[in-house]
PDB file of the backbone (N, CA, C, O) and the ligand in Angstrom, with CONECT records:
HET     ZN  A 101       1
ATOM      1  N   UNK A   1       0.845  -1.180   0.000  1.00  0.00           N
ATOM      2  CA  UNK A   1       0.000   0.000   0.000  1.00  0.00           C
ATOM      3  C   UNK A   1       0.889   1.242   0.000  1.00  0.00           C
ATOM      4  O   UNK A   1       2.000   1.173   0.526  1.00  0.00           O
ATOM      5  N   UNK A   2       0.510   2.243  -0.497  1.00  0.00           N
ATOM      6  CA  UNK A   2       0.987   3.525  -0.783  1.00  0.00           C
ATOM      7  C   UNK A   2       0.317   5.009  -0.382  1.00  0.00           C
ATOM      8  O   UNK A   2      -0.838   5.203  -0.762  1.00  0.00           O
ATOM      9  N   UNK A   3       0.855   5.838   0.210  1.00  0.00           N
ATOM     10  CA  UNK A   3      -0.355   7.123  -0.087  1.00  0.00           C
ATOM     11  C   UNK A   3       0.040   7.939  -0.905  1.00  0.00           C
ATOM     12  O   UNK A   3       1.246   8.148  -1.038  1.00  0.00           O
ATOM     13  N   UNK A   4      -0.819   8.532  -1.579  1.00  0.00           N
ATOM     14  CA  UNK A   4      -1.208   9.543  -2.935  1.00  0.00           C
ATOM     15  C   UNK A   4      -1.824  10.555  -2.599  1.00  0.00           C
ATOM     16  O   UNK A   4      -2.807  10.549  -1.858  1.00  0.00           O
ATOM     17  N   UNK A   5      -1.319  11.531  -3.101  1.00  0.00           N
ATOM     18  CA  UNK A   5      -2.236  12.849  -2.943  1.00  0.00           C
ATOM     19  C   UNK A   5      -2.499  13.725  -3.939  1.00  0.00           C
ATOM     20  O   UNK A   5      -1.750  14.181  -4.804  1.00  0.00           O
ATOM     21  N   UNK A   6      -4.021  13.972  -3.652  1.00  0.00           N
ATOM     22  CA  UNK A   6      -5.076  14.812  -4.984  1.00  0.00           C
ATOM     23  C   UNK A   6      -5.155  15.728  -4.420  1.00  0.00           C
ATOM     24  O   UNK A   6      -5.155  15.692  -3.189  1.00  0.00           O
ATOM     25  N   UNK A   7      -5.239  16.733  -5.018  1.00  0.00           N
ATOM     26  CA  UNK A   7      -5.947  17.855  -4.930  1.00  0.00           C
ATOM     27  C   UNK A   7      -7.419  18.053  -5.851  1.00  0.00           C
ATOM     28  O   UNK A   7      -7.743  17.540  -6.923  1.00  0.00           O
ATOM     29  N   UNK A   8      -8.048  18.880  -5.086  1.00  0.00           N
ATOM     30  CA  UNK A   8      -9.310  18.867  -5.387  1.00  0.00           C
ATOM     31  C   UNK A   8      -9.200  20.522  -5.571  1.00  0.00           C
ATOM     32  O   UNK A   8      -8.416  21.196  -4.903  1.00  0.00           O
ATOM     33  N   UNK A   9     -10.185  21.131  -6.670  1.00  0.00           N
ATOM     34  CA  UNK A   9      -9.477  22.653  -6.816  1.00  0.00           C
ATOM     35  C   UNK A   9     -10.813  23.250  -6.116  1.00  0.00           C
ATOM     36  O   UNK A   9     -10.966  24.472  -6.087  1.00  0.00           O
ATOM     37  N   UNK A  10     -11.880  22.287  -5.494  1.00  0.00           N
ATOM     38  CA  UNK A  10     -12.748  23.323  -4.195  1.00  0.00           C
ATOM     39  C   UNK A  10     -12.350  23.443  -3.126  1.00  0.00           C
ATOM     40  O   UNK A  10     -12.586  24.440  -2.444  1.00  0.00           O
ATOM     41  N   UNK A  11     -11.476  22.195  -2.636  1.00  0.00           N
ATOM     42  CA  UNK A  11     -11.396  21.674  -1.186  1.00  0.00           C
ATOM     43  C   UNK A  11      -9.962  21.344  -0.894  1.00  0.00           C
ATOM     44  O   UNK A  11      -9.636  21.242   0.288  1.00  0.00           O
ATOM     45  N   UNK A  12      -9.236  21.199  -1.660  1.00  0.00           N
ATOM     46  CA  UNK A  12      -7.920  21.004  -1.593  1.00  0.00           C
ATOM     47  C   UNK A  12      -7.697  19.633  -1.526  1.00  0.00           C
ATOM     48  O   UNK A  12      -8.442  18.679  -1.749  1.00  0.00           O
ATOM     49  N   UNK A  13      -5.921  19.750  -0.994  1.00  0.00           N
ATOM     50  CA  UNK A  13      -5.232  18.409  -0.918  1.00  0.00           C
ATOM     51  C   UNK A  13      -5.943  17.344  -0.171  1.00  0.00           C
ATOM     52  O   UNK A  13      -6.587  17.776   0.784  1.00  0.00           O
ATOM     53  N   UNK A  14      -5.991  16.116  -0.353  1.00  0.00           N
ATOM     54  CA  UNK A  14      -6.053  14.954   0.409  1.00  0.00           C
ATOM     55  C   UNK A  14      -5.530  13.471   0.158  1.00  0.00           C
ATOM     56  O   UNK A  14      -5.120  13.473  -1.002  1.00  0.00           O
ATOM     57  N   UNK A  15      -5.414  12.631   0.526  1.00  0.00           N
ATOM     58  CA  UNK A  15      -4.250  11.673   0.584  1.00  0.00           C
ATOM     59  C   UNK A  15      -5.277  10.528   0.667  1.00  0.00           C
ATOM     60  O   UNK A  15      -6.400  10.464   1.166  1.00  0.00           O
ATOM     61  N   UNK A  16      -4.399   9.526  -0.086  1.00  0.00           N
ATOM     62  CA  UNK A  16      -5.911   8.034  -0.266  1.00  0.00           C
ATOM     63  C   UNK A  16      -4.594   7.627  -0.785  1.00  0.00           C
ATOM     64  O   UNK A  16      -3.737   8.098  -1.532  1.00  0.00           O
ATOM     65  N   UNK A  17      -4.941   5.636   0.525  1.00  0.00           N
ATOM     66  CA  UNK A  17      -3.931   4.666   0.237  1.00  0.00           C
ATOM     67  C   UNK A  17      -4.672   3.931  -0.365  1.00  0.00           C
ATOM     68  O   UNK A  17      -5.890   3.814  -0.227  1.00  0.00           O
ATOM     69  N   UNK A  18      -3.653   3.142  -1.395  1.00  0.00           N
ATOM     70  CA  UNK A  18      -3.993   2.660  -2.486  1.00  0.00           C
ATOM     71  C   UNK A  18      -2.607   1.675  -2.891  1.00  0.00           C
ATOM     72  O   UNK A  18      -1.432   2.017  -2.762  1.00  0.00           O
ATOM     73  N   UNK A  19      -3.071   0.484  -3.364  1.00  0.00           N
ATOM     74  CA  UNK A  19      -1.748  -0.620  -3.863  1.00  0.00           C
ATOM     75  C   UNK A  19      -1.346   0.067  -4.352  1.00  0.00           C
ATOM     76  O   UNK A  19      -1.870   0.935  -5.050  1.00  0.00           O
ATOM     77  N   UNK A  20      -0.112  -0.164  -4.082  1.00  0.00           N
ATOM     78  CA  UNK A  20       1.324   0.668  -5.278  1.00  0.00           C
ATOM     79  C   UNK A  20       0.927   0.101  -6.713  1.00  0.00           C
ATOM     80  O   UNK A  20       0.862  -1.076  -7.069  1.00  0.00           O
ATOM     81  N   UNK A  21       0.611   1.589  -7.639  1.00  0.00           N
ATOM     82  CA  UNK A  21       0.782   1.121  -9.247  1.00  0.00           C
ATOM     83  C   UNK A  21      -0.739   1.351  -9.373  1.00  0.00           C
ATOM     84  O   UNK A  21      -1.133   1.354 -10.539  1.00  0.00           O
ATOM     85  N   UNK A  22      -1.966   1.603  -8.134  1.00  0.00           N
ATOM     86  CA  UNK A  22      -3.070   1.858  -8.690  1.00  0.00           C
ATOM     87  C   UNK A  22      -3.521   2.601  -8.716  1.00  0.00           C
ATOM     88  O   UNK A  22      -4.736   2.604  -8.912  1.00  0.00           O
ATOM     89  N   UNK A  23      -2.496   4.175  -8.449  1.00  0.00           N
ATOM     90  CA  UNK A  23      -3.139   5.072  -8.266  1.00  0.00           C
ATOM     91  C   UNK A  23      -3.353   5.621  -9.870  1.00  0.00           C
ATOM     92  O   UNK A  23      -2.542   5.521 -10.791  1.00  0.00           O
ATOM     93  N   UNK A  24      -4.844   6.292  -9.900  1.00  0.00           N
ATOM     94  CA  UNK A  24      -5.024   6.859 -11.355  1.00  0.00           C
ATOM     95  C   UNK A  24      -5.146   8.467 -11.507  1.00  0.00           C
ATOM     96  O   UNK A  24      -5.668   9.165 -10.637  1.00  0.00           O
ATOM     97  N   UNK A  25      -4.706   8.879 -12.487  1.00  0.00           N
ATOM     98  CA  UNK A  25      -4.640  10.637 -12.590  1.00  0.00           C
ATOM     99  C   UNK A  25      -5.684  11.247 -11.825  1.00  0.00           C
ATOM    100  O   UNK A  25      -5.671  12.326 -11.233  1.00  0.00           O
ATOM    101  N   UNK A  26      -6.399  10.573 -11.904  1.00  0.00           N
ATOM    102  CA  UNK A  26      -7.788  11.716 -11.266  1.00  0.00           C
ATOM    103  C   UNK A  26      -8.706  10.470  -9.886  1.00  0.00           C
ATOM    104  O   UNK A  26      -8.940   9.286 -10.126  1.00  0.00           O
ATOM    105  N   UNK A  27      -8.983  11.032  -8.825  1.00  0.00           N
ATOM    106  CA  UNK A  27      -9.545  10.667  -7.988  1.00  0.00           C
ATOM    107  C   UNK A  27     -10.755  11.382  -7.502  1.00  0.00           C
ATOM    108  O   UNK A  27     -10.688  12.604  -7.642  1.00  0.00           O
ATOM    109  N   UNK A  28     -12.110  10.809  -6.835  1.00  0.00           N
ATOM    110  CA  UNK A  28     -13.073  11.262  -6.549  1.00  0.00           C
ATOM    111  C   UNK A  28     -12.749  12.243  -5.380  1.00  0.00           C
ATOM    112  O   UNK A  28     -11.752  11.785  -4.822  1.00  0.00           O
ATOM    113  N   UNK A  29     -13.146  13.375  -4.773  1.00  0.00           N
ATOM    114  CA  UNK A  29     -12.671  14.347  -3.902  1.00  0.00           C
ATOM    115  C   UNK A  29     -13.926  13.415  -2.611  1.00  0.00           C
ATOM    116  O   UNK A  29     -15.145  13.282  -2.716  1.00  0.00           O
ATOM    117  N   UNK A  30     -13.178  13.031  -1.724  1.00  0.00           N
ATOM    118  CA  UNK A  30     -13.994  12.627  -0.479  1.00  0.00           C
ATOM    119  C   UNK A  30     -15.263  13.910   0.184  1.00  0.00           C
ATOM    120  O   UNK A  30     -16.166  13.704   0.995  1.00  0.00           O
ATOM    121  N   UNK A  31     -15.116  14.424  -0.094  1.00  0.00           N
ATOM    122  CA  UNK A  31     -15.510  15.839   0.123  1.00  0.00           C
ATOM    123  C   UNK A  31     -17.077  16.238  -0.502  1.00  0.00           C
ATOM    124  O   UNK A  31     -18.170  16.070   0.039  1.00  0.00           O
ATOM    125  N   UNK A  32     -16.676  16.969  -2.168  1.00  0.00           N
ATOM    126  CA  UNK A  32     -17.947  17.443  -2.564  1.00  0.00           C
ATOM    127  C   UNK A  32     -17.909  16.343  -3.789  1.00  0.00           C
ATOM    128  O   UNK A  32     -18.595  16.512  -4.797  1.00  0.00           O
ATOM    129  N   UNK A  33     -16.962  15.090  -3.600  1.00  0.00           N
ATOM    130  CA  UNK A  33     -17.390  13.998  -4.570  1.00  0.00           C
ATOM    131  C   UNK A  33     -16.679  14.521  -6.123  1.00  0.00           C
ATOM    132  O   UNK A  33     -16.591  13.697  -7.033  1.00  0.00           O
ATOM    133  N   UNK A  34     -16.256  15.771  -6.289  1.00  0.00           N
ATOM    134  CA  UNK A  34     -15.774  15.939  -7.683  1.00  0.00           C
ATOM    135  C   UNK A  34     -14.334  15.573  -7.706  1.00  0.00           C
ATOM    136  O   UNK A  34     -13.613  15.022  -6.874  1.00  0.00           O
ATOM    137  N   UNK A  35     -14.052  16.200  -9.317  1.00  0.00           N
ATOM    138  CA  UNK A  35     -12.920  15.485  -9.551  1.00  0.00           C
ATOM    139  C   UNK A  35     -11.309  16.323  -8.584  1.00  0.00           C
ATOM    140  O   UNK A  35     -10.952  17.492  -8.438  1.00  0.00           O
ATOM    141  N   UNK A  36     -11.013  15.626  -8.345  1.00  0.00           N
ATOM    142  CA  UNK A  36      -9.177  15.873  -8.233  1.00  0.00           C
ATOM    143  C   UNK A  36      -8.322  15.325  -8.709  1.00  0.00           C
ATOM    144  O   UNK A  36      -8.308  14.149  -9.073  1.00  0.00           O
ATOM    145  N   UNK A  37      -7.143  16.431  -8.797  1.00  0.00           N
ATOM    146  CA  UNK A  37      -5.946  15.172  -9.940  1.00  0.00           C
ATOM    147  C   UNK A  37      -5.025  14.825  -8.647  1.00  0.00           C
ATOM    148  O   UNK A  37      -5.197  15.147  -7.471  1.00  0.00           O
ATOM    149  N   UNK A  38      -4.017  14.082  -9.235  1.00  0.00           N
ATOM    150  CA  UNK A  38      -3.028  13.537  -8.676  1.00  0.00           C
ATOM    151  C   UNK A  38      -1.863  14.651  -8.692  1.00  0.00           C
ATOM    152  O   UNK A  38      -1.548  15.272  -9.707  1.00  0.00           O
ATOM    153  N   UNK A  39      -1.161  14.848  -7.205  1.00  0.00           N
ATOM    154  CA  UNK A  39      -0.414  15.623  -6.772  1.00  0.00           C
ATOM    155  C   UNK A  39       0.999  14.483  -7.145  1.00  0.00           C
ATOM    156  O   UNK A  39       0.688  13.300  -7.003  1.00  0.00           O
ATOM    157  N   UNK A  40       1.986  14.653  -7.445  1.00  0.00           N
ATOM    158  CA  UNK A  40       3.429  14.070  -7.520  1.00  0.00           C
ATOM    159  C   UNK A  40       4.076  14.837  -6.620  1.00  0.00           C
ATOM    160  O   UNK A  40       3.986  16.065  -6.624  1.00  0.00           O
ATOM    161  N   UNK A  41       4.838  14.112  -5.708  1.00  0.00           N
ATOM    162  CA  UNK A  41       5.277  14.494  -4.237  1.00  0.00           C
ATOM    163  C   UNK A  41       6.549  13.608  -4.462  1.00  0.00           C
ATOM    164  O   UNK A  41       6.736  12.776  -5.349  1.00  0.00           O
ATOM    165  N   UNK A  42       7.384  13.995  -3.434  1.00  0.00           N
ATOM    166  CA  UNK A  42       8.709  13.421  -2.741  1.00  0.00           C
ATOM    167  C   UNK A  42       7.690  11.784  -2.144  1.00  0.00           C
ATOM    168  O   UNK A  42       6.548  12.051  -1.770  1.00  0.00           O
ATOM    169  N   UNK A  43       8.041  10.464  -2.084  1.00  0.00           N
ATOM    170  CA  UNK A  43       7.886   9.270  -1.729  1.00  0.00           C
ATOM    171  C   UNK A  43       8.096   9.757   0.015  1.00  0.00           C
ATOM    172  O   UNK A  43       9.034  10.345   0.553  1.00  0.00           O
ATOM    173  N   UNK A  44       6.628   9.162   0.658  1.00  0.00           N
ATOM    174  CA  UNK A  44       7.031   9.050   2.259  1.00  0.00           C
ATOM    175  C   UNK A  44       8.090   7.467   2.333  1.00  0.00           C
ATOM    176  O   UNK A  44       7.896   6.431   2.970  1.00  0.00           O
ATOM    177  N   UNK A  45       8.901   7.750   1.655  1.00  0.00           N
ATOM    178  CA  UNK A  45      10.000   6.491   2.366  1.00  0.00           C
ATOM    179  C   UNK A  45      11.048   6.496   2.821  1.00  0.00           C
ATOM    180  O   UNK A  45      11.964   5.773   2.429  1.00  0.00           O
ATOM    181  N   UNK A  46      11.143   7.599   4.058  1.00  0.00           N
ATOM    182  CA  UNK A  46      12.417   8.250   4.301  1.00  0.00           C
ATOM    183  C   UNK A  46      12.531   7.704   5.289  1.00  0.00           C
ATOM    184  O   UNK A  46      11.624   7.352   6.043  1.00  0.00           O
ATOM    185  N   UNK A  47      13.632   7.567   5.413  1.00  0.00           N
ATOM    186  CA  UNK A  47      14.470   6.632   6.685  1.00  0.00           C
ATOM    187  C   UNK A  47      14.368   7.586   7.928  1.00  0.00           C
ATOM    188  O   UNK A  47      15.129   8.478   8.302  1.00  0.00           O
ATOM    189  N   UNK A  48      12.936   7.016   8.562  1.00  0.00           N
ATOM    190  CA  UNK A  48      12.771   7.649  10.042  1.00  0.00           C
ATOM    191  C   UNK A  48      13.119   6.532  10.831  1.00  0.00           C
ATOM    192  O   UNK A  48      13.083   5.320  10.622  1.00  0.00           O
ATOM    193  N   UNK A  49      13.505   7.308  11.899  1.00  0.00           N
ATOM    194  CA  UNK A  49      14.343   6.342  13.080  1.00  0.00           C
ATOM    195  C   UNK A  49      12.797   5.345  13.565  1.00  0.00           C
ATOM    196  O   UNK A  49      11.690   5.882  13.522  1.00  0.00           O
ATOM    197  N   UNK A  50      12.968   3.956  13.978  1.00  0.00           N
ATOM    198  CA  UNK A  50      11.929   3.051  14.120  1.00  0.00           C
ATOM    199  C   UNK A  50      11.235   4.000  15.427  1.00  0.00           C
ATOM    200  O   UNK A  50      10.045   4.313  15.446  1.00  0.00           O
ATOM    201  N   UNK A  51      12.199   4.367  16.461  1.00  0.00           N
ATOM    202  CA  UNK A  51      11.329   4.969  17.506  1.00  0.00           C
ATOM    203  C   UNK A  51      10.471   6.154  17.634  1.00  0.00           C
ATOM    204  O   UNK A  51       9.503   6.626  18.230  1.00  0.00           O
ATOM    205  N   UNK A  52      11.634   6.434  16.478  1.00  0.00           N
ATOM    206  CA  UNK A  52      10.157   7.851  15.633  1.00  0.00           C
ATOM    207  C   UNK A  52       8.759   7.606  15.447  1.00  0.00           C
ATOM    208  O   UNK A  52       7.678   8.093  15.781  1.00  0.00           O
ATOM    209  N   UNK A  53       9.308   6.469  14.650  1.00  0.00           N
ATOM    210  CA  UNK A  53       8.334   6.041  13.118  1.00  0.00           C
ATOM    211  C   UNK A  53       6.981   6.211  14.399  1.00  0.00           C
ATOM    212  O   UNK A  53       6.121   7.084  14.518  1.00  0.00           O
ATOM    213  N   UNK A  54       7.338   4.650  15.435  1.00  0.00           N
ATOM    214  CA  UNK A  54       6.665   4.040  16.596  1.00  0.00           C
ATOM    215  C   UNK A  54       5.713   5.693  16.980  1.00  0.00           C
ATOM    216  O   UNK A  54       4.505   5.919  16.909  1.00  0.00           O
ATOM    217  N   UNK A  55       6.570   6.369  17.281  1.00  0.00           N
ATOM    218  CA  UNK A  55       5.753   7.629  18.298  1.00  0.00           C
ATOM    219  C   UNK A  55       4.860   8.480  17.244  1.00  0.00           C
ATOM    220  O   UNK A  55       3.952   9.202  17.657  1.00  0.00           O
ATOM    221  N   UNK A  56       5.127   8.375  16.020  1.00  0.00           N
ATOM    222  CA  UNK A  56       4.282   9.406  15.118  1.00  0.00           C
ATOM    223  C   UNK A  56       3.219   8.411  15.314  1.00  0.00           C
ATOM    224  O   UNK A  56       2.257   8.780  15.988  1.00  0.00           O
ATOM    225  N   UNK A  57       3.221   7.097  14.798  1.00  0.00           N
ATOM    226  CA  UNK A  57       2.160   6.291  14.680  1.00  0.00           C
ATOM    227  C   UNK A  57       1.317   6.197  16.058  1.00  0.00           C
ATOM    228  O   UNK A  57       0.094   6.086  16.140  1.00  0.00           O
ATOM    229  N   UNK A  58       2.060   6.253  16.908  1.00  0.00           N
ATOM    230  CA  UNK A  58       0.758   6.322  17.971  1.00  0.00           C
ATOM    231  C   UNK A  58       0.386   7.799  18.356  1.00  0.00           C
ATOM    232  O   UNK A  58      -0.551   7.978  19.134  1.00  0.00           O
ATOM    233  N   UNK A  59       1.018   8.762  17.890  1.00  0.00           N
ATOM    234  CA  UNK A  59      -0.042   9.998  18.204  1.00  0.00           C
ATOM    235  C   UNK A  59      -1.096   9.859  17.124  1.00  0.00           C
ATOM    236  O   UNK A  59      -2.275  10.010  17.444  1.00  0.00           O
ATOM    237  N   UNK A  60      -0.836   9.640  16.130  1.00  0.00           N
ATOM    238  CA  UNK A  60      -1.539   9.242  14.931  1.00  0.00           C
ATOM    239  C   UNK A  60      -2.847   8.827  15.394  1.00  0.00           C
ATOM    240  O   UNK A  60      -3.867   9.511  15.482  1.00  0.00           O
ATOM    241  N   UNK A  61      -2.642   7.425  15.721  1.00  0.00           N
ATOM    242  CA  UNK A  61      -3.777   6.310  16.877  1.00  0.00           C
ATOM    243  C   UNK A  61      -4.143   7.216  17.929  1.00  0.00           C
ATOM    244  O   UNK A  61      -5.209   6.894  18.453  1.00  0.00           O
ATOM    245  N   UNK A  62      -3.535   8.382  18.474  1.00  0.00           N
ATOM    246  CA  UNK A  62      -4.820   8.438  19.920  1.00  0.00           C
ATOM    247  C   UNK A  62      -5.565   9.537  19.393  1.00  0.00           C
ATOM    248  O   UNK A  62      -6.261  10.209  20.155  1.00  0.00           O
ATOM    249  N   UNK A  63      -5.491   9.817  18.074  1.00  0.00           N
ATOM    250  CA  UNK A  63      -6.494  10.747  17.513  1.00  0.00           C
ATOM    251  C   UNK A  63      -7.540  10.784  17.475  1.00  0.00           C
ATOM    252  O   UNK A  63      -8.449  11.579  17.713  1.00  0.00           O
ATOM    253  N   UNK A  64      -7.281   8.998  16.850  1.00  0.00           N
ATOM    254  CA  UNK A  64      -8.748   8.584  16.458  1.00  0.00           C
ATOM    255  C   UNK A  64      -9.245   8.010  17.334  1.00  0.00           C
ATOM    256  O   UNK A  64     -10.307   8.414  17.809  1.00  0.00           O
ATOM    257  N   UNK A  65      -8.575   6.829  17.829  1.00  0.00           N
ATOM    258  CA  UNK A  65      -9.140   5.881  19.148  1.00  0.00           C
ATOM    259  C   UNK A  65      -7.803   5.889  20.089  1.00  0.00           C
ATOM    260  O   UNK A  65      -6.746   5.260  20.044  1.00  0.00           O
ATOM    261  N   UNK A  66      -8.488   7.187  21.223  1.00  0.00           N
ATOM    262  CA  UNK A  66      -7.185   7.396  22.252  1.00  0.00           C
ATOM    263  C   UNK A  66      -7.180   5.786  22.853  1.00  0.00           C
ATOM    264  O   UNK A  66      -7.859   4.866  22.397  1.00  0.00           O
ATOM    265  N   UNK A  67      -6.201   5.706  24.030  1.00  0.00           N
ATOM    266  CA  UNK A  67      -6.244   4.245  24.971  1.00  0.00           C
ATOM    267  C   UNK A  67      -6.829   5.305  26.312  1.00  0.00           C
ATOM    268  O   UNK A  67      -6.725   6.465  26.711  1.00  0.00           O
ATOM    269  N   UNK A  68      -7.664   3.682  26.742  1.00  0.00           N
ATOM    270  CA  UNK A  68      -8.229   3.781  27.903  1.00  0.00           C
ATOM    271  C   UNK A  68      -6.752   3.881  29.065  1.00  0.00           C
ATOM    272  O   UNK A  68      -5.639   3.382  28.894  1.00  0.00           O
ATOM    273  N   UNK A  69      -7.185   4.591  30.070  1.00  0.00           N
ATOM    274  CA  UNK A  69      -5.768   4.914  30.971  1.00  0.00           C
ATOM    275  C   UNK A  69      -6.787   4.515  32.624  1.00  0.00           C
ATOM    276  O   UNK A  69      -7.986   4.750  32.774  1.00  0.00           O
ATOM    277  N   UNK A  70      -6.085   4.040  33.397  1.00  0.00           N
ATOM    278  CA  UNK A  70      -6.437   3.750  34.336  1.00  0.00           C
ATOM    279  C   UNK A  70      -5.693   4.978  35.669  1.00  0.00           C
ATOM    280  O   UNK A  70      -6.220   5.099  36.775  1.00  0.00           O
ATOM    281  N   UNK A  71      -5.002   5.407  35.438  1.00  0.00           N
ATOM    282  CA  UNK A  71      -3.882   6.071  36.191  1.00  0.00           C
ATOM    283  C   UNK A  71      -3.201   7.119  35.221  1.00  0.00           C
ATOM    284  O   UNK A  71      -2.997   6.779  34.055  1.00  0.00           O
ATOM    285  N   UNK A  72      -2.793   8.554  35.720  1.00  0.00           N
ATOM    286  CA  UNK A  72      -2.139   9.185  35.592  1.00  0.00           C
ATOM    287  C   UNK A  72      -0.678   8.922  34.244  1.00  0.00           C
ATOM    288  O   UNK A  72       0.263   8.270  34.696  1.00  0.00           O
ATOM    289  N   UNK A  73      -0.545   9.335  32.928  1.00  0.00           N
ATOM    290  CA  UNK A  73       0.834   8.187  32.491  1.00  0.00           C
ATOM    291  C   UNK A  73       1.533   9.185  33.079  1.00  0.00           C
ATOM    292  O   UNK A  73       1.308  10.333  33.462  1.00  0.00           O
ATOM    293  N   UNK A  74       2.800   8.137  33.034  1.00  0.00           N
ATOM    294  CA  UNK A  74       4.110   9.003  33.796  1.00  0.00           C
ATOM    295  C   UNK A  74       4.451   9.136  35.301  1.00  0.00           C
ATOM    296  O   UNK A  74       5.535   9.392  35.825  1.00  0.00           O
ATOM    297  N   UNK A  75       3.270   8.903  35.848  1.00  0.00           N
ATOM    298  CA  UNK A  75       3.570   8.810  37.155  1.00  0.00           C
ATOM    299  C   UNK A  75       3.760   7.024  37.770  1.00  0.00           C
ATOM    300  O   UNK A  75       3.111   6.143  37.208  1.00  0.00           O
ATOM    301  N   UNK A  76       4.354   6.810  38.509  1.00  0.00           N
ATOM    302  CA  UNK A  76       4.848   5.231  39.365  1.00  0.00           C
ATOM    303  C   UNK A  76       3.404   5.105  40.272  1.00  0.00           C
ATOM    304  O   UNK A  76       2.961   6.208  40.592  1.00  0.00           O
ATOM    305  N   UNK A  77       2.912   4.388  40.556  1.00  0.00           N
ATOM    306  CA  UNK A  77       2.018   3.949  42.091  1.00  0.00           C
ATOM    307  C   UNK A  77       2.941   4.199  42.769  1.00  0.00           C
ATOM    308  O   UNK A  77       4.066   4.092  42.281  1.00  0.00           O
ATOM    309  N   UNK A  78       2.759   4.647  44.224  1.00  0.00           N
ATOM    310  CA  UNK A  78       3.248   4.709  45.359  1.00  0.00           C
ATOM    311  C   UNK A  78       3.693   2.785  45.832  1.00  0.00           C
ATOM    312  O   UNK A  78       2.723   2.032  45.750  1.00  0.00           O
ATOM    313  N   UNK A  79       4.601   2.343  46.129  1.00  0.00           N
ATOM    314  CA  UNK A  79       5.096   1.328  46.298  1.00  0.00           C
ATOM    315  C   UNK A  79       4.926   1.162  48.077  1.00  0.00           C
ATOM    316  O   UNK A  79       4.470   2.279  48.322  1.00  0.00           O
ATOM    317  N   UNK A  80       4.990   0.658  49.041  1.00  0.00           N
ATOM    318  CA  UNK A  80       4.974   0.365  50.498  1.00  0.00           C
ATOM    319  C   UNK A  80       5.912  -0.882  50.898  1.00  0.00           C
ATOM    320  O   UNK A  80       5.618  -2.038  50.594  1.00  0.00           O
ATOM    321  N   UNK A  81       7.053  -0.532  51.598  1.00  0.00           N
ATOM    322  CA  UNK A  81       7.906  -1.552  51.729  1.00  0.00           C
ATOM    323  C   UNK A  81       7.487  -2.382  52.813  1.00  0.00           C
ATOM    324  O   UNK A  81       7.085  -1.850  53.848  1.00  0.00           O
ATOM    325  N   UNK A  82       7.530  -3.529  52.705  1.00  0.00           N
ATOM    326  CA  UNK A  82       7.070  -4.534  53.760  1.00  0.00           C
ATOM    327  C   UNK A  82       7.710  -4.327  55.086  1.00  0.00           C
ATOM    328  O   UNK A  82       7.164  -4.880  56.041  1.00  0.00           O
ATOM    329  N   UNK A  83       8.872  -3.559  55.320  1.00  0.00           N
ATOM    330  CA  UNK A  83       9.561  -3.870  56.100  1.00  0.00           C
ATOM    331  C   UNK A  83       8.542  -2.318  57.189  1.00  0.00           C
ATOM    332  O   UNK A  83       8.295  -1.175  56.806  1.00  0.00           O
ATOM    333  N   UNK A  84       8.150  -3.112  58.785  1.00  0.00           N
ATOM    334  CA  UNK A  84       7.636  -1.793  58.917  1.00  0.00           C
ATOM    335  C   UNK A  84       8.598  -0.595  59.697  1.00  0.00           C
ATOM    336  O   UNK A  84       8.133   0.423  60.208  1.00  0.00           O
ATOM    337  N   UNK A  85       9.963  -0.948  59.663  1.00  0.00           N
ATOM    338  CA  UNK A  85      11.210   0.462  59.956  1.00  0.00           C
ATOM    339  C   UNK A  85      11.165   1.455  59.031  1.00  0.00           C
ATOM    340  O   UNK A  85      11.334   2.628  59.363  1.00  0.00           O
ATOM    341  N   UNK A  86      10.955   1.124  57.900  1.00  0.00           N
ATOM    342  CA  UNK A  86      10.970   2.117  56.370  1.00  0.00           C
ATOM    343  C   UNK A  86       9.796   3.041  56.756  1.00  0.00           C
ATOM    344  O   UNK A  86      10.260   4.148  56.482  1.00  0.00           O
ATOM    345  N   UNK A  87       8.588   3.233  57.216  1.00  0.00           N
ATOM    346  CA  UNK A  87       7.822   3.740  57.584  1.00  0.00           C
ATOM    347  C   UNK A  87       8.295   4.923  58.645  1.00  0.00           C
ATOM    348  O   UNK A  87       7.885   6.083  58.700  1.00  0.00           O
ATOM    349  N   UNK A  88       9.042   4.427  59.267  1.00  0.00           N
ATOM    350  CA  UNK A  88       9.915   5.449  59.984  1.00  0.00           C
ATOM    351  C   UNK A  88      10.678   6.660  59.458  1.00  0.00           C
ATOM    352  O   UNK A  88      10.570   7.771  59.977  1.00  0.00           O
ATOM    353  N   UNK A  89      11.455   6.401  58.405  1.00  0.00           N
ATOM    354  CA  UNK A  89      12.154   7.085  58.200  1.00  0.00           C
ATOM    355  C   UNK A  89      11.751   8.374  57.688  1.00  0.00           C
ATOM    356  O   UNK A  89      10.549   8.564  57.505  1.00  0.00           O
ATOM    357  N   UNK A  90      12.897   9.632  57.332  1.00  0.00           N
ATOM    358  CA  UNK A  90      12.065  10.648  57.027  1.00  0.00           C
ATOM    359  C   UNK A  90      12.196  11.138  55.685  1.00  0.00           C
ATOM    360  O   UNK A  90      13.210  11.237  54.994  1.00  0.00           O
ATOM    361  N   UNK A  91      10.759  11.486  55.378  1.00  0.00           N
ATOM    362  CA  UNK A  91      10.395  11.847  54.185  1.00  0.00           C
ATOM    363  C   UNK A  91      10.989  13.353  53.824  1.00  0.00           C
ATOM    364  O   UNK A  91      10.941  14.413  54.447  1.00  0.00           O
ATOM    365  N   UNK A  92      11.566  12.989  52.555  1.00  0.00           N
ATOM    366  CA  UNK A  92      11.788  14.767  51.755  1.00  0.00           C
ATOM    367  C   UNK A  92      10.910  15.316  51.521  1.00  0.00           C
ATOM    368  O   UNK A  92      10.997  16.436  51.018  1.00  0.00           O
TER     369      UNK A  92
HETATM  370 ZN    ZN A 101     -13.754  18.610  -3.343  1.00  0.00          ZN2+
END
């Protein structure tokens, strides 16, 4: 799969994936349904670092369907050491 981008000359640019090799000069505008042509662009196949790639793709994902969070992210649970002397000691 590939993405392609049309422009539409009411509504502008928009992007539709499509098997490599099927994209055709002119595409339906998602929009007001008329025609748009095909934009020729630089290839998205640029060597982004995987942990990039990873973090674009999930801001990407909580756009559409954020994740359910139970807790605060970023923060630890408070931990309680079994031992009960640690309770003693003093807090910063
Ligand atoms: Zn349009």
């Amino acid at each position: 799969m590939a993405t392609y981008e049309y422009r539409c000359p009411q509504d502008g640019s928009f992007d539709t994936t499509l098997p490599i090799g099927a994209a055709g000069p002119a595409a339906r505008c998602p929009r007001c349904g008329g025609r748009a042509t095909r934009v020729f662009s630089v290839p998205r196949l640029s060597r982004t670092p995987a942990p990039l790639r990873r973090a674009i793709d999930r801001a990407e994902r909580s756009a559409e369907t954020p994740d359910v969070v139970t807790r605060v992210p970023g923060r630890q649970p408070v931990r309680r050491s079994p031992n009960p002397a640690h309770a003693r000691l003093p807090r910063w």
